[in-house]
N, C-alpha and C positions, 0 to 999 in steps of 0.2 A: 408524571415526572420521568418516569424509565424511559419514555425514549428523546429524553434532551439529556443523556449520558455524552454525548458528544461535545458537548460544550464543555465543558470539565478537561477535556485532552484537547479538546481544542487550544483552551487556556494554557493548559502546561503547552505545549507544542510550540504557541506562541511567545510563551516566556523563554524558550529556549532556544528562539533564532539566533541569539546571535554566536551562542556554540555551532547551531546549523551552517551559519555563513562561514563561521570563522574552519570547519571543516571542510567545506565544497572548496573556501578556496584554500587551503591547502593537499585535497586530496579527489577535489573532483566529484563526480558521482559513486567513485567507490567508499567516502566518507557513508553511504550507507550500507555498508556493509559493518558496520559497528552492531547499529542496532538489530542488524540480522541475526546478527551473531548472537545477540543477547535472545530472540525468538527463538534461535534452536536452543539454547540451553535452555530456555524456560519449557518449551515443549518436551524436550528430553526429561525435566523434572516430572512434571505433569502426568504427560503420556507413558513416560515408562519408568517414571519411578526413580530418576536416575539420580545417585550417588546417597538415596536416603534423605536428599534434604525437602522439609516441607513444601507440601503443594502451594502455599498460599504466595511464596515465591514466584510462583509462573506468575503473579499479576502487573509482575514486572513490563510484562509484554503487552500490557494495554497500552501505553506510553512507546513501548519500543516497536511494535504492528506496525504501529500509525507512523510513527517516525521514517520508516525506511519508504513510505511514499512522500511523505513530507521533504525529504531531503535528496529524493530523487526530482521533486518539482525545482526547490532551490537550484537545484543543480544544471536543472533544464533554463530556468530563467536568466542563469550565470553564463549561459552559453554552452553549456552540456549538452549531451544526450542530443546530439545531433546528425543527418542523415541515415537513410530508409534502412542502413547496415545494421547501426545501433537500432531501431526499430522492430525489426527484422529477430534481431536478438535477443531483445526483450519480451516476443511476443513469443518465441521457441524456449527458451528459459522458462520462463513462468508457466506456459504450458504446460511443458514436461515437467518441471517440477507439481504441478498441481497435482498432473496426471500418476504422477510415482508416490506421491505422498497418499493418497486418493487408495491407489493399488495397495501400492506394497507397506505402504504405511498405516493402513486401515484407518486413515483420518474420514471423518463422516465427508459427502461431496458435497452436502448443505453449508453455505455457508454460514446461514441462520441456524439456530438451535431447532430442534425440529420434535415431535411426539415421538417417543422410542429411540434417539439417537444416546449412547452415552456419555455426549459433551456436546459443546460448541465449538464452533473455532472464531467465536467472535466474543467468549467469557470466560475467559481473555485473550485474544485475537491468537490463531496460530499463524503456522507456517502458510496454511492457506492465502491470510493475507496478505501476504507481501507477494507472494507467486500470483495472484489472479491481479495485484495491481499493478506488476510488473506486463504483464499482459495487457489490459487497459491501458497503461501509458502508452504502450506498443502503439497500439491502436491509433493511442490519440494521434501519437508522432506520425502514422502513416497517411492520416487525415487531414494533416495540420494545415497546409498551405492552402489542400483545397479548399477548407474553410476559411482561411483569410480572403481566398480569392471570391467567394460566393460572399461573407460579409461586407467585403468593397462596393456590393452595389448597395446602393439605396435601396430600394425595393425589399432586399432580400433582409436586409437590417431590420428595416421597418417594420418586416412580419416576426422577425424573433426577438426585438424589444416589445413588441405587442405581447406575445404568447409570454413574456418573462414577467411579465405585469400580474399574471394570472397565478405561474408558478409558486 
């Protein structure tokens, strides 16, 4: 059962598009900076104990992790998050923030829970996660067209709905 955890946020994630849409469109891709916000302050309770209020508080940030890609997608679909600049940017953001969180934040570099680490950042998602997906979307957007243009052939289709059969 432990790893169909995903389905469970999936569901809330899902039941709360249409606050997702009804944020993007009035705020754009920066509509996910809510739930950011809500990961630092959970991280800040967590990791450092911050203001005294209980730990079990950070599990807020299972639902809020997931959201700040969630709502960065929405926002790429709505016509966000577009040209190699935004790209660019999100792939130097995320980095650096991974990489400072990492350093100076003594956050573990496992994103997984690992033997001898003492936490995870995926129970319940930290700061980690939204800087490495910020990064990954980078990606994706710096890849995007040449993948449309190599799915346009037939051929090339044919071999990754094959291999998606198996997946």
């Amino acid at each position: 059962i432990s790893p169909l955890w995903f389905i469970a946020v999936y569901l809330v994630l899902t039941a709360l598009t249409p606050y997702v849409l009804a944020g993007v469109e009035r705020w754009g891709a920066a509509a996910a900076l809510l739930p950011l916000l809500a990961v630092v302050i959970t991280d800040l309770i967590r990791i450092h104990g911050w203001l005294g209020v209980p730990e079990a508080v950070s599990w807020v940030s299972l639902v809020a992790g997931w959201l700040v890609p969630y709502q960065l997608g929405v926002a790429w679909e709505r016509g966000g998050l577009r040209g190699l600049g935004t790209a660019w940017s999100m792939i130097a953001l995320g980095a650096s923030g991974y990489a400072l969180l990492v350093v100076v934040g003594n956050y573990p570099a496992s994103m997984v829970g690992v033997t001898g680490a003492d936490r995870s950042n995926l129970a319940p998602p930290s700061l980690l996660v939204p800087a490495l997906a910020a990064v990954q979307i980078g990606v994706g957007l710096t890849v995007l067209d040449r993948l449309r243009k190599a799915m346009a052939r037939p051929s090339t289709w044919a071999i990754v709905a094959m291999l998606t059969r198996f997946a």
